[in-house]
N, C-alpha and C positions, 0 to 999 in steps of 0.2 A: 563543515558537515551539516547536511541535513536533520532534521529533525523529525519522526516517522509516529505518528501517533494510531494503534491501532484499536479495535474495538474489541472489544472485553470478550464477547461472544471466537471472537478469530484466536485471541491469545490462548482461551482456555485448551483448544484445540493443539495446541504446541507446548509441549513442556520447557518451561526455562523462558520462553518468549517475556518478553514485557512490553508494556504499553506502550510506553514513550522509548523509541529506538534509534538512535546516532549515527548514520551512514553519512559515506560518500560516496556520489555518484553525481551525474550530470543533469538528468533526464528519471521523469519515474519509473519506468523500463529497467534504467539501469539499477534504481530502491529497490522493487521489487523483484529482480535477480542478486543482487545481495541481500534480500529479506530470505529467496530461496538458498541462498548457502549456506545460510544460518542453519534458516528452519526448514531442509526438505519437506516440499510440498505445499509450501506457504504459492509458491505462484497459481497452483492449481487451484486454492479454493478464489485465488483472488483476479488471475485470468480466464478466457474462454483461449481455446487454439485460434491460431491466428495472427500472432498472437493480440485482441483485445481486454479489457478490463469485463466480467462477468457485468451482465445485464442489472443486477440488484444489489454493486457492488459500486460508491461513487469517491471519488480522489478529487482531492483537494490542494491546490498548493498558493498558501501563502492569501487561502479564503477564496480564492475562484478555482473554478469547476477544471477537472485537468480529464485528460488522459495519458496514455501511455511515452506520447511524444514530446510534453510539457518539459518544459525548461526548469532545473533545482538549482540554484544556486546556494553558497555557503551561508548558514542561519535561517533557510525555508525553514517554513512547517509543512509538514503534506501531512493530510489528514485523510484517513483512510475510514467513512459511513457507510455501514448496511441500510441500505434504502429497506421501506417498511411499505408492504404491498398486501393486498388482500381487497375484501370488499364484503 
């Protein structure tokens, strides 16, 4: 299993969600469609259609930069940052 660490801002938005989350799956595609079984809705704050990862929204597996098509293996960490944008 995976290891799914998300950000404080995403969980509040989900009742019951919690940080650190225990999946299987192959692929982060496949995390974050069982992140959406869980938590209806969880892929929309965290996809664009497309399906791609939202613009301001960065994945991580195992410390390098992923997207959707990244490899998980048993014991990842994938870590899910809101990038911080403004000026």
């Amino acid at each position: 299993m995976a290891v799914i660490v998300l950000p404080r801002s995403l969980v509040a938005l989900f009742p019951g969600a919690d940080r650190r989350v225990m999946m299987e799956g192959r692929s982060v595609r496949e995390l974050i469609d069982g992140l959406d079984v869980r938590w209806p809705g969880m892929r929309d704050r965290l996809c664009d259609p497309g399906p791609v990862i939202r613009e301001y929204i960065n994945v991580f597996v195992d410390g390098e930069s992923a997207d959707l098509s990244s490899a998980v293996a048993d014991q990842t960490v994938v870590q899910v940052l809101l990038a911080v944008a403004g000026g």
